[in-house]
N, C-alpha and C positions, 0 to 999 in steps of 0.2 A: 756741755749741758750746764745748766744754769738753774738751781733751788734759791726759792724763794722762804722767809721763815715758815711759814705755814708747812710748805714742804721739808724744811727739816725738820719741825715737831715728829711729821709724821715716820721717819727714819731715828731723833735721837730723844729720851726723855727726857733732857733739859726742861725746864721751865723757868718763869722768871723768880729769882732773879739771875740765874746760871744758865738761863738761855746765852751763850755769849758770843752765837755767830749768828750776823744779820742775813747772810745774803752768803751761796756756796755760790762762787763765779763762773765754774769747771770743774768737771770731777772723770774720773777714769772710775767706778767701781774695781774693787781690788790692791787698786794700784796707785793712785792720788788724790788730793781735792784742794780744791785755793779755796780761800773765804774772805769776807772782810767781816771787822767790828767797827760800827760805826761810836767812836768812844764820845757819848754826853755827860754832862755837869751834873743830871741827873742823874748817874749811874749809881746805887746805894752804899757803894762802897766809899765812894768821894765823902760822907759823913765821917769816915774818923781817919782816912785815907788820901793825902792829908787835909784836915779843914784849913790851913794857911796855906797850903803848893798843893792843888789836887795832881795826885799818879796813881795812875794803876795799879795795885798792885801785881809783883812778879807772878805770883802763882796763880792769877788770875789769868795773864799770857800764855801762861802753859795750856790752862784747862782749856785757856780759847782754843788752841793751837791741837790739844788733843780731842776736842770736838771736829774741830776738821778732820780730823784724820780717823774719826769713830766716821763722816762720813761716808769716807773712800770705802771701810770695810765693813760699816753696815748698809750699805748700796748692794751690795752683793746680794742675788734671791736665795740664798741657802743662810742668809746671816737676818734678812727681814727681822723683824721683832725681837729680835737678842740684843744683849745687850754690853757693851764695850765697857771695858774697867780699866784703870790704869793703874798698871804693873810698875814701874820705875820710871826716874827721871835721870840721865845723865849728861854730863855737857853741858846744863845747860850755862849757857852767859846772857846775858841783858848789856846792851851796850848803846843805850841812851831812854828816857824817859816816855811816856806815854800818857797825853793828857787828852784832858775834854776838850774838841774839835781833831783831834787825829785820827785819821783811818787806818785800823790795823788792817796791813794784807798779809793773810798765812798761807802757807804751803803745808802739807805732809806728805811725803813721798814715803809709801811703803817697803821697805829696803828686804823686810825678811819675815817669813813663815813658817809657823812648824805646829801645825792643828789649830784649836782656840788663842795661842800666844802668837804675838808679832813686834814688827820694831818698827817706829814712824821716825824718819829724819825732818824736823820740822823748823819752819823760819816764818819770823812777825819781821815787819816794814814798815813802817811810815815815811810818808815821801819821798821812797825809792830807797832809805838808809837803815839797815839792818838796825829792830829794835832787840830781837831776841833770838837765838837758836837752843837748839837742845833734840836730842835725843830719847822718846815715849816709846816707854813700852807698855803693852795693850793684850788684854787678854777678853776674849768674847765669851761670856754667860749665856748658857742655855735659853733664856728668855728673860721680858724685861714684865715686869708686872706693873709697869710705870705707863704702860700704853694706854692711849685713851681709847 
């Protein structure tokens, strides 16, 4: 199955500018989602990040990376309209840069459950070469009051 932005407004409350997944490519409700970010020059962070060497910043790969995986389990029809939180970050590493023209592809595979808390094991890529992993943890809110 395959989400278009539109269709992930309507699952996560990102907005711009923290909308930061373009396009969910597959997803397993419960259980995984891939995404891409399509990364441009225009992105607003690139203004002080860096103005001489635009990069991503790292904890922006995260959040991308933990939006996908808000999609796997807010896909679910018992989780609809609630709203995903991030609980911790562990492991993680970045092991190469992320600029304007790159396509992040992310993974989160849902590794573990236990009520509202869970654990994503999560991976960024650019042209097939591991940019980032890490380990999110995620906990689900009653409701998101952030819905349109």
């Amino acid at each position: 199955m395959e989400l278009n932005s539109n269709q992930i407004a309507e699952l996560l409350p990102h907005r711009f500018p923290f909308a930061l997944v373009d396009r969910i490519t597959d997803y397993e409700p419960g259980q995984w989602a891939k995404g891409i970010k399509c990364v441009s020059v225009n992105e607003p962070f690139f203004c002080g990040h860096f103005p001489q060497e635009h990069v991503m910043p790292g904890v922006l790969i995260l959040e991308a990376m933990a939006q996908v995986g808000a999609v796997a389990i807010l896909s679910l029809p018992e989780n609809r309209g609630k709203l995903a939180l991030f609980g911790g970050v562990k492991q993680a590493r970045f092991r190469q840069k992320v600029i304007p023209g790159d396509v992040l592809e992310m993974t989160c595979t849902l590794t573990k459950r236990r009520g509202p808390v869970g654990i994503g094991s999560c991976q960024a890529t650019v042209n097939g070469k591991i940019a980032c992993t890490a380990e999110l943890t995620f906990a689900v809110a009653q409701e998101s009051a952030a819905q349109p």
